[in-house]
C-alpha positions as CSV (number, residue, x, y, z in Angstrom):
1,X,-46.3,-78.3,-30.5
2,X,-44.9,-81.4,-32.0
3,X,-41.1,-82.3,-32.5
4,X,-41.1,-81.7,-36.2
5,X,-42.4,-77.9,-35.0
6,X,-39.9,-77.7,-32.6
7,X,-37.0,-79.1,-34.7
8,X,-38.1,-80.0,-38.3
9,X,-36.2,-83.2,-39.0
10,X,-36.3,-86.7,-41.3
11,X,-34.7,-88.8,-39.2
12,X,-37.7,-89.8,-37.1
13,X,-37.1,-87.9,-33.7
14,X,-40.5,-88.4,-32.7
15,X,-39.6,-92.2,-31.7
16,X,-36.2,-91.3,-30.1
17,X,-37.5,-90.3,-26.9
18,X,-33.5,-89.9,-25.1
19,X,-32.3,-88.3,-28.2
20,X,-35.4,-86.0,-28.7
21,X,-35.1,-84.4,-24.8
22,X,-31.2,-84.1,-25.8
23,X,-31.9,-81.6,-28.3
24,X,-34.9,-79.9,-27.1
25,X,-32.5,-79.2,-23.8
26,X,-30.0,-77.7,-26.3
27,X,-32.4,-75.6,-27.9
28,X,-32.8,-72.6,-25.9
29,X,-29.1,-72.7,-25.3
30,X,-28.7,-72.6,-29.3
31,X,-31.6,-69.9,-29.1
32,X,-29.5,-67.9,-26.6
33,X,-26.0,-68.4,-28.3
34,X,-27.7,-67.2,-31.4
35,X,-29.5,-64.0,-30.0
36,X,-25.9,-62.9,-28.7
37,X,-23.9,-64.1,-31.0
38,X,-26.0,-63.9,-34.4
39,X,-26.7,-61.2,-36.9
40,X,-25.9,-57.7,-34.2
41,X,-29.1,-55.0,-34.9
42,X,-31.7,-57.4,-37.6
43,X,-33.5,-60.2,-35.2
44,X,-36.6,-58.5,-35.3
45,X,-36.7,-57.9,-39.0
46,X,-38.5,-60.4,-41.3
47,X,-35.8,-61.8,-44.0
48,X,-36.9,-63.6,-46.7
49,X,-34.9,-66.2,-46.5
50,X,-34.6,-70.0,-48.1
51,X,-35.6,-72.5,-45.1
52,X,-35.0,-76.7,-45.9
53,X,-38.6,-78.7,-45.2
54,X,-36.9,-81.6,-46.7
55,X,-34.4,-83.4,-49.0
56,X,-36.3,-84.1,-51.7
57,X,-35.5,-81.0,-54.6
58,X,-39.0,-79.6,-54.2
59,X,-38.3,-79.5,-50.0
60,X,-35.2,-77.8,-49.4
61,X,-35.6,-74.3,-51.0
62,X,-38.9,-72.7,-49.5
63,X,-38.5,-69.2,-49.9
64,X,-40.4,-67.0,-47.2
65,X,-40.4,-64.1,-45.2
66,X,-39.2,-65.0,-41.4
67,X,-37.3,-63.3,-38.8
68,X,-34.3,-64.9,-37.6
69,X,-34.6,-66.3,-34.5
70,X,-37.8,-68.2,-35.7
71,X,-36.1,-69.9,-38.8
72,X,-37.1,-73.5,-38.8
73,X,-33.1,-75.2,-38.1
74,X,-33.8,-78.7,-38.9
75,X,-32.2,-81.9,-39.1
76,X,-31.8,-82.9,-42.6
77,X,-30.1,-86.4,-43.8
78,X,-30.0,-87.9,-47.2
79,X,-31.9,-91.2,-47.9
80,X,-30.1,-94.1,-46.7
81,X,-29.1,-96.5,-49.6
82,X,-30.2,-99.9,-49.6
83,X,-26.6,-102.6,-48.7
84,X,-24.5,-99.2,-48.2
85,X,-20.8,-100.3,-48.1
86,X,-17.6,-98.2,-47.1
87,X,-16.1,-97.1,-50.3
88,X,-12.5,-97.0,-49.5
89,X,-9.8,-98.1,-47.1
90,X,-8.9,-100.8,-45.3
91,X,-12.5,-102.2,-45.1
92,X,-13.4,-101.2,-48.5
93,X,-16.8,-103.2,-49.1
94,X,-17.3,-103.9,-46.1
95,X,-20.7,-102.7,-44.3
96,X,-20.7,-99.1,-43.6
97,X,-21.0,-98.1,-39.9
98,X,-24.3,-97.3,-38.9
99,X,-22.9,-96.9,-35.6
100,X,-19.3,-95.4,-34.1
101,X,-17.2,-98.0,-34.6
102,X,-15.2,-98.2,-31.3
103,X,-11.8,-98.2,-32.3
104,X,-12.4,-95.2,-34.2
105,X,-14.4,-93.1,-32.0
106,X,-12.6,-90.5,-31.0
107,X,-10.8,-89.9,-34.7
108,X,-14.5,-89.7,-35.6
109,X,-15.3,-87.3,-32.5
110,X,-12.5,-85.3,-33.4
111,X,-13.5,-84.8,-37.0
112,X,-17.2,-83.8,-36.2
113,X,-16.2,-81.5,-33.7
114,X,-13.6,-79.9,-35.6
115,X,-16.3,-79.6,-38.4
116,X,-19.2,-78.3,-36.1
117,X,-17.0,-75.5,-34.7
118,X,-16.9,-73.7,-37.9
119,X,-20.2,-73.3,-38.9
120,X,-21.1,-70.9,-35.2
121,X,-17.6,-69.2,-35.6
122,X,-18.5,-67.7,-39.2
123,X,-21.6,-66.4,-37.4
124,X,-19.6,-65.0,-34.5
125,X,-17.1,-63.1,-37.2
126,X,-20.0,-62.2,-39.8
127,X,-22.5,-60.4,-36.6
128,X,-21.8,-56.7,-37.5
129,X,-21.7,-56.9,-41.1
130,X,-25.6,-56.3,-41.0
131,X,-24.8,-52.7,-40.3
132,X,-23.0,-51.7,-43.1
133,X,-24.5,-53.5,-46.0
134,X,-23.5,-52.4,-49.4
135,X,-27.2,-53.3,-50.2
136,X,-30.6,-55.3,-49.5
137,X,-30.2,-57.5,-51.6
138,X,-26.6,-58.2,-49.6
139,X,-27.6,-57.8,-46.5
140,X,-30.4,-60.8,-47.1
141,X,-27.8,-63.0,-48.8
142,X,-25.5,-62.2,-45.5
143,X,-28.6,-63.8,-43.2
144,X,-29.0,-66.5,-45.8
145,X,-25.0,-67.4,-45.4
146,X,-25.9,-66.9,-41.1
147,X,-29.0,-68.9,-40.5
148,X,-28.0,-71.9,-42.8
149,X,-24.5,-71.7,-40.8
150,X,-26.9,-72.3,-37.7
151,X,-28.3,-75.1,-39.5
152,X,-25.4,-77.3,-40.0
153,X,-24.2,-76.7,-36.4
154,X,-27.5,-78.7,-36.0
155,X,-26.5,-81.0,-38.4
156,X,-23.3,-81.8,-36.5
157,X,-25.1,-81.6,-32.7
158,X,-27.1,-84.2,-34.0
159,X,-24.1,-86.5,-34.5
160,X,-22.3,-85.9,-32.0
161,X,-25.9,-86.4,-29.6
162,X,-27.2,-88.9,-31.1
163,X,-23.9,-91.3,-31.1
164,X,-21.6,-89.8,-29.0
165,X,-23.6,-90.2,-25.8
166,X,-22.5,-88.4,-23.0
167,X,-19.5,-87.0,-24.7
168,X,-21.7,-85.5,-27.6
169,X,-23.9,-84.1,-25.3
170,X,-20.6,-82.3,-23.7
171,X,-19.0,-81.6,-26.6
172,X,-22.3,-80.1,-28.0
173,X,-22.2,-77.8,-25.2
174,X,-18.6,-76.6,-25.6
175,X,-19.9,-75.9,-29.8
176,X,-21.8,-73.2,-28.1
177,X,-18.9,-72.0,-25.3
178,X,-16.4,-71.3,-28.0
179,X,-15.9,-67.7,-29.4
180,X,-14.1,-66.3,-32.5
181,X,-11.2,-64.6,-31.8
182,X,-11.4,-64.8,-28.0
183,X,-8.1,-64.9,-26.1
184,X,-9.1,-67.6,-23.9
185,X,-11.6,-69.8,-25.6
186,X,-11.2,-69.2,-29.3
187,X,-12.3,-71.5,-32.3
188,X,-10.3,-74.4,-33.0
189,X,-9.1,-73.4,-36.9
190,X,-7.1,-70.3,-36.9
191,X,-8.9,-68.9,-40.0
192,X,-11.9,-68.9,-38.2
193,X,-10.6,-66.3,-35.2
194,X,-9.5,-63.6,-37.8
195,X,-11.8,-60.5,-37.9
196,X,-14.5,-60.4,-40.4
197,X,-15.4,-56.8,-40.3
198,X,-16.0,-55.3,-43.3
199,X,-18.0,-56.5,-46.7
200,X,-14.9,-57.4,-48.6
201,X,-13.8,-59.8,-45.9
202,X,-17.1,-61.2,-46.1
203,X,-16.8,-62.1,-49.9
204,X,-12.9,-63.1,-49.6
205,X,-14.4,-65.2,-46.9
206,X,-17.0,-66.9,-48.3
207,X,-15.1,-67.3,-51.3
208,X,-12.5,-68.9,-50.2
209,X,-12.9,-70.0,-46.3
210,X,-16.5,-71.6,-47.6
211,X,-14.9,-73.6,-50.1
212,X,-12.6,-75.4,-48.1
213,X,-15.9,-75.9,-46.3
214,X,-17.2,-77.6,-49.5
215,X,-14.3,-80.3,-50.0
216,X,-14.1,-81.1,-46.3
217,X,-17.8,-81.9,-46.4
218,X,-17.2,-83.7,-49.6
219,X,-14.2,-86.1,-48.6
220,X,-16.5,-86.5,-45.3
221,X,-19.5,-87.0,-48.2
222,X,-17.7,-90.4,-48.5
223,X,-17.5,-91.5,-45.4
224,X,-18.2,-94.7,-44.4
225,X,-20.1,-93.7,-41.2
226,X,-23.4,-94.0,-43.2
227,X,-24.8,-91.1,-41.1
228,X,-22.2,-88.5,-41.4
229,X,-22.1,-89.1,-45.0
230,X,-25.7,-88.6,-45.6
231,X,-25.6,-85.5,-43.5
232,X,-22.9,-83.9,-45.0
233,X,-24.2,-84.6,-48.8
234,X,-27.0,-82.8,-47.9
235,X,-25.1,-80.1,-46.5
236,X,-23.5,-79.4,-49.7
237,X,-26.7,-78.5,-51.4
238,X,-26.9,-75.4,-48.7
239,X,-22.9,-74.9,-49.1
240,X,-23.1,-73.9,-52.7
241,X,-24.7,-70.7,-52.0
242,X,-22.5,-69.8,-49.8
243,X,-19.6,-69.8,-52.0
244,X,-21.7,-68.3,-54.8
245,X,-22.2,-65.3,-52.7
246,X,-18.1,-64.9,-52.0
247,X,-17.1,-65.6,-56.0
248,X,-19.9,-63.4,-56.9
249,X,-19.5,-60.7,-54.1
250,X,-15.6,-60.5,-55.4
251,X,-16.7,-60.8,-58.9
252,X,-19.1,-57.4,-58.6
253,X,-16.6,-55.0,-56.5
254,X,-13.9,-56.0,-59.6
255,X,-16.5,-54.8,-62.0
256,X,-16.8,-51.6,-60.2
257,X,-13.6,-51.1,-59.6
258,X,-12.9,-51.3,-63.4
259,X,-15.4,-49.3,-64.0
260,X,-13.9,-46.6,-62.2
261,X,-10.5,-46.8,-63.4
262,X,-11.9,-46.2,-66.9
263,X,-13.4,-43.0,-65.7
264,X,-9.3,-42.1,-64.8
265,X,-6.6,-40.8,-66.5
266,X,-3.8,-43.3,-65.1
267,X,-6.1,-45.5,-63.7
268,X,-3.8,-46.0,-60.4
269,X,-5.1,-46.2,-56.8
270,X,-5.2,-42.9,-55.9
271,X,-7.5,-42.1,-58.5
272,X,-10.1,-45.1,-57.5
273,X,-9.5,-44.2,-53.7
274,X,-10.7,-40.0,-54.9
275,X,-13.9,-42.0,-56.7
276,X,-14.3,-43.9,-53.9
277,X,-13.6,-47.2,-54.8
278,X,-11.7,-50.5,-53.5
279,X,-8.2,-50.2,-55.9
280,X,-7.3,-53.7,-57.2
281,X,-4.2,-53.4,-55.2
282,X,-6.0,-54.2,-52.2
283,X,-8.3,-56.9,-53.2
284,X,-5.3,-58.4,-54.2
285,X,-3.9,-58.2,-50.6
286,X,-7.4,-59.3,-49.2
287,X,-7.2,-62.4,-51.6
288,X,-3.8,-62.9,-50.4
289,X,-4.8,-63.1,-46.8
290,X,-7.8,-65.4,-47.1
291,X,-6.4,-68.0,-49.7
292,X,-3.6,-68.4,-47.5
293,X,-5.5,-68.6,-44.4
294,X,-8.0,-71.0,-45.9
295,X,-5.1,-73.5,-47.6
296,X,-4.0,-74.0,-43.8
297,X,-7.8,-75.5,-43.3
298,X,-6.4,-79.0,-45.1
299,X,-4.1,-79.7,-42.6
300,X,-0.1,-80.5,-42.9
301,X,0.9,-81.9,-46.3
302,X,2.2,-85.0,-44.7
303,X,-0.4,-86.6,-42.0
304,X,-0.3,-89.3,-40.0
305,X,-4.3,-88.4,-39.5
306,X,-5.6,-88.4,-43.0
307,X,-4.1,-92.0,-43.7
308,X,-5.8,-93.2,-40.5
309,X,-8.6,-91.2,-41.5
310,X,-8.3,-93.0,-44.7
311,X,-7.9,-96.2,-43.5
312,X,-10.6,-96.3,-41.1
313,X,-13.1,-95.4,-44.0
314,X,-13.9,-92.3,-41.9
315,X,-12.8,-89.7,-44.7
316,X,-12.3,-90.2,-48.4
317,X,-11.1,-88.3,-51.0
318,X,-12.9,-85.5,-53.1
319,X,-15.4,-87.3,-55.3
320,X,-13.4,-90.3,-54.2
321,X,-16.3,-93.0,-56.0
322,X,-16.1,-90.8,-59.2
323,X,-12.8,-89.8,-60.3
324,X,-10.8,-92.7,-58.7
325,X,-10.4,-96.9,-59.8
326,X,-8.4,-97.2,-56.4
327,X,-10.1,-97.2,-53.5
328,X,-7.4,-98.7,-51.2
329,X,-4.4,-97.3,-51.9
330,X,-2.2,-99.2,-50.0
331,X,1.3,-98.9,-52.2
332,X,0.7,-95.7,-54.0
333,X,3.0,-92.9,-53.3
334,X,3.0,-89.0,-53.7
335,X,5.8,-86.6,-54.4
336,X,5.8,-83.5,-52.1
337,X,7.5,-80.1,-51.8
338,X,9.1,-79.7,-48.5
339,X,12.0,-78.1,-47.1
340,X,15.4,-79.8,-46.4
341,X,18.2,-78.2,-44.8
342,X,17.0,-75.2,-45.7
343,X,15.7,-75.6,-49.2
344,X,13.1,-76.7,-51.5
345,X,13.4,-80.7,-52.0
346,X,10.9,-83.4,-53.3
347,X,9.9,-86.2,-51.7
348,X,8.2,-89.3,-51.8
349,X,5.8,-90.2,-49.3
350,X,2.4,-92.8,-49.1
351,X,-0.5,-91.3,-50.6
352,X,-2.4,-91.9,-47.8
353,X,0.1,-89.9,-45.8
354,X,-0.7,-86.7,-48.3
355,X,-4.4,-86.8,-48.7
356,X,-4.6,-83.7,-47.3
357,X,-2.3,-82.2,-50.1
358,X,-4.4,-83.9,-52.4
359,X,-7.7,-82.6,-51.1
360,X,-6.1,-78.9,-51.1
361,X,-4.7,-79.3,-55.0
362,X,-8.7,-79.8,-55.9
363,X,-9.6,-76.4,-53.6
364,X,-6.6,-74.7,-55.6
365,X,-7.8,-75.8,-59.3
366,X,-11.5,-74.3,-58.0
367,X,-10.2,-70.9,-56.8
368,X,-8.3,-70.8,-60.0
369,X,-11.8,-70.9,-62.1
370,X,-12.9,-68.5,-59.4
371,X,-9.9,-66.2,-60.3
372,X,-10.1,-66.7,-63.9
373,X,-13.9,-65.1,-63.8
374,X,-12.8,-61.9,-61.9
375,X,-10.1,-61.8,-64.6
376,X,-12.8,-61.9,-66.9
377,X,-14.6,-59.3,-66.0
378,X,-11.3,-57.1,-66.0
379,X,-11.0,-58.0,-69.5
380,X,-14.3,-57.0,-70.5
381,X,-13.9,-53.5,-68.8
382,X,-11.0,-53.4,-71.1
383,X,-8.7,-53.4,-68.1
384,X,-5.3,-54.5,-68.4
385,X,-4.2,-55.7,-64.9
386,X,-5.1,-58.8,-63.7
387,X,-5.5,-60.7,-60.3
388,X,-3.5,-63.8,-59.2
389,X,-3.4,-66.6,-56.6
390,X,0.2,-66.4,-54.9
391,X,1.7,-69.9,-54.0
392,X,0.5,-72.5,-51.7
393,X,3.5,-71.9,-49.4
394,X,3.3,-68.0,-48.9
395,X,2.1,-67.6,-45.6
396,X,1.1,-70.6,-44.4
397,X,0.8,-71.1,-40.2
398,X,0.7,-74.8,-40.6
399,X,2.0,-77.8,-42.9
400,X,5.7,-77.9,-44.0
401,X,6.0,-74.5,-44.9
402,X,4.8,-73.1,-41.7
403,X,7.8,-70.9,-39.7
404,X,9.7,-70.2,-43.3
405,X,9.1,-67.2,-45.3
406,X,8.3,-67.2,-48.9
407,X,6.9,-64.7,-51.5
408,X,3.6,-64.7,-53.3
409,X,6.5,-66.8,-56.3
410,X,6.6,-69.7,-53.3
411,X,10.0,-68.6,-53.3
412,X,12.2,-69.2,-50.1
413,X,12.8,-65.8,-48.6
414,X,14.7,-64.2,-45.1
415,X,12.8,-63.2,-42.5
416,X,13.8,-59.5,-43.1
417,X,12.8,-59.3,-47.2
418,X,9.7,-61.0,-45.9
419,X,8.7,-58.3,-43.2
420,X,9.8,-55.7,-45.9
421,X,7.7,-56.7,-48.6
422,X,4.5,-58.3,-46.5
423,X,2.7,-54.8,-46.4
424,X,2.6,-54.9,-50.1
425,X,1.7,-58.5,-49.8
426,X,-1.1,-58.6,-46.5
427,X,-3.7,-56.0,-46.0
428,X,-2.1,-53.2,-43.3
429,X,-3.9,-51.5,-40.8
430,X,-4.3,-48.7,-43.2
431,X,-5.8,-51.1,-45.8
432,X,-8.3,-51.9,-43.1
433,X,-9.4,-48.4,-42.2
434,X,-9.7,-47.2,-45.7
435,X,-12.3,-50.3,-46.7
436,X,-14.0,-50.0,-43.2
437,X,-14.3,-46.0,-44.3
438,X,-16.4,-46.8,-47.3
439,X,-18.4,-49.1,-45.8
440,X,-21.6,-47.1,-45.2
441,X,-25.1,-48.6,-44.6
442,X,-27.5,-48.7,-48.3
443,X,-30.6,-50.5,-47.4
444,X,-33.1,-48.6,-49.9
445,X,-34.5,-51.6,-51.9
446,X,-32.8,-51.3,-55.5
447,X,-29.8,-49.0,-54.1
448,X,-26.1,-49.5,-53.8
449,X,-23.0,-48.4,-52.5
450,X,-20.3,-47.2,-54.9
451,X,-18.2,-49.2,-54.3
452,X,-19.5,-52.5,-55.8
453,X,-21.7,-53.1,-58.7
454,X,-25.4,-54.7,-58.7
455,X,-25.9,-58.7,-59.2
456,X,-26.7,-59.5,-62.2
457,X,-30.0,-61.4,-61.1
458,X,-32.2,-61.1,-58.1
459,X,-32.8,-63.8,-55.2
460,X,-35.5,-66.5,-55.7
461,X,-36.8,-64.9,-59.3
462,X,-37.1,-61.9,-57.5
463,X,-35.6,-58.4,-58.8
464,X,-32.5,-56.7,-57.5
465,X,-35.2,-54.0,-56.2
466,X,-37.3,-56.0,-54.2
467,X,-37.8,-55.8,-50.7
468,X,-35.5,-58.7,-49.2
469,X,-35.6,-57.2,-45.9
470,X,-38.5,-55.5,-44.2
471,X,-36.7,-53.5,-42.5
């Protein structure tokens, strides 16, 4: 079996002997994470999936039946550009790395690692959705999200193996060591140890714990470590799905839920609960949970990190070549919310110092577009209420507004309103039971549970009733 059969890849492991026995010794250990760890119940099922053969537009969307522990994970980068140059920073137009710079190696460690950890821990929380699909046609889009998660832990192993040396090889190991949610070894993001046990988790999840995923990868898109930044690019083909599953996901269990209000007379909660649906009252808690969990995922608003980041070269801004004439930023300043003796103040800091303020204002205008389409489809059910986004600083666990209490206004609060008002604010244990309670198993191809409605379009120009999983 040759290397491309073992680990399909473009970056010529064939004639990288060291590197090639690297990653063929981490395979079965991937293998074997993934048989434990991966989709609980479907390994043995062929899925038909989308697997990448290539960058190229007619290479990276082969659709094919395959069971899961076969997908072809691969080791996909974009083309390398002719003269490449680091786009911003301190060494704006200089060469870009094509090796780890040394005084910058473990910023750049730190930031692969941190980015490779999340991509195994989504599998780890997503394992036993499989079992309670709302549909086929879900439960393939579910394996779709899983395997391509494998994929760019690949993506990142091969970083960290291929320049990191010993240390790569190490920390590649640890990538596979780590468990969501586990007391003593847990993933290193906090939003990626909370429980992701039920289909509307999944959707909140991937809408909104994805798309963080997307503008990290993009400011890293920049990067001017030439090989990061042509892994990551073509990571983001692979990431839009993802997120397109989450918006989409949220946007059909709206639908139905307005759909089954209009069948009421008062069209309150009770009276979705008796039809067996998800009340807007608690997707509105479960957006509340995840947004807030997934604004945390940028990092404090003022960052000693992101300006070295910055200046190094290592991690721009979101479409930093497009939408910005400055690509140094050595005098610009920010203003910032933060809290000062005990109140809301403003101040001004370097930009480079609130990069990751800036990043998460982009993430916030893109859930908003989210949110305005689920509103949409509210107002064509001729439903009145409508869903919101509460503020950046209602519960936040890191940043300046960590350790304060707000409400969803991003008004300063005490600690005893807060803990009043949070279970109308958070999903509650009894929240959780009653969505777990509806989520029973629908795998007949063309069938759905009640509580959701049907996509609008099939997978691949397939139909909603096709057989997406042979099962």
């Amino acid at each position: 079996m040759s290397v491309f059969d073992k680990i399909p890849n473009n970056v010529d492991l064939s004639n990288d002997p060291q590197l090639q026995r690297a990653l063929e010794k981490w395979l079965p250990n991937f293998l074997s994470w993934w048989n434990e760890m991966g989709p609980e119940g479907f390994q043995g099922y062929d899925v038909y999936l989308r697997t990448a053969v290539s960058v190229e537009p007619e290479g990276w969307a082969h659709f094919g039946y395959v069971k899961m522990p076969e997908y072809r994970w691969g080791i996909f980068l974009n083309p390398s550009k002719t003269n490449a140059t680091i786009g911003f920073g301190d060494g704006c137009g200089h060469p870009a790395y094509q090796e780890v710079p040394g005084e910058f190696r473990n910023a750049l460690r730190r930031i692969v690692v941190t980015q490779g950890d999340t991509e195994p821990a989504s599998v780890e929380q997503q394992r036993r959705l499989g079992v309670t699909c709302p549909s086929m046609y879900d439960l393939r889009n579910l394996f779709q999200v899983n395997v391509e998660e494998g994929r760019h832990l690949w993506a990142m192993v091969y970083i960290l193996q291929k320049y990191f040396g010993r240390d790569g090889r190490e920390e590649a190991e640890e990538l596979l060591q780590r468990r969501s949610g586990n007391t003593d070894k847990p993933r290193i993001l906090g939003a990626f140890n909370q429980p992701c046990d039920d289909w509307l988790n999944f959707y909140a999840f991937t809408m909104f714990t994805d798309r963080d995923g997307k503008y990290q990868l993009a400011s890293l898109a920049e990067s001017g470590f030439e090989p990061l930044a042509r892994t990551c690019q073509f990571m983001l083909t692979e990431e839009a799905h993802h997120m397109f599953v989450g918006e989409s996901g949220l946007e059909r269990i709206v639908k139905r839920t307005a759909e089954l209000m209009k069948q009421t007379k008062n069209q309150g909660d009770d009276e979705v609960r008796a039809l067996n649906g998800i009340p807007l009252s608690i997707i509105q808690r479960y957006i509340n949970f995840w947004y807030s969990y997934s604004l945390d995922l940028f990092g404090g608003e003022i960052s000693s990190n992101a300006a070295d980041f910055f200046s190094a070269g290592l991690k721009g801004r979101y479409l930093e070549q497009k939408k910005y004439e400055d690509h140094v930023i050595s005098d610009a300043t920010y203003s910032l919310t933060v809290i000062e003796n005990g109140k809301l103040a403003t101040k001004e800091v370097p930009l480079r110092n609130a990069l990751n303020e800036v990043l998460r204002g982009e993430y916030v205008k893109d859930c908003e577009r989210g949110l305005a389409r689920w509103n949409k489809a509210l107002e064509e059910e001729g439903i009145s209420a409508r869903l919101v986004l509460p503020s950046t600083r209602f519960h936040r666990h890191q940043g300046e507004f960590a350790n304060h209490n707000f409400d969803l206004g991003g008004n300063l609060i005490s600690e005893e309103e807060y803990e009043a008002k949070a279970p109308h604010w958070l999903p509650g244990q009894e929240d959780r039971a009653y969505v777990r309670e509806l989520m029973k198993p629908v795998t007949d191809p063309g069938k759905i549970a009640n509580w959701i409605a049907p996509p609008k379009s099939g997978v691949g120009g397939k139909p909603f009733e096709f057989e997406y999983v042979r099962l």
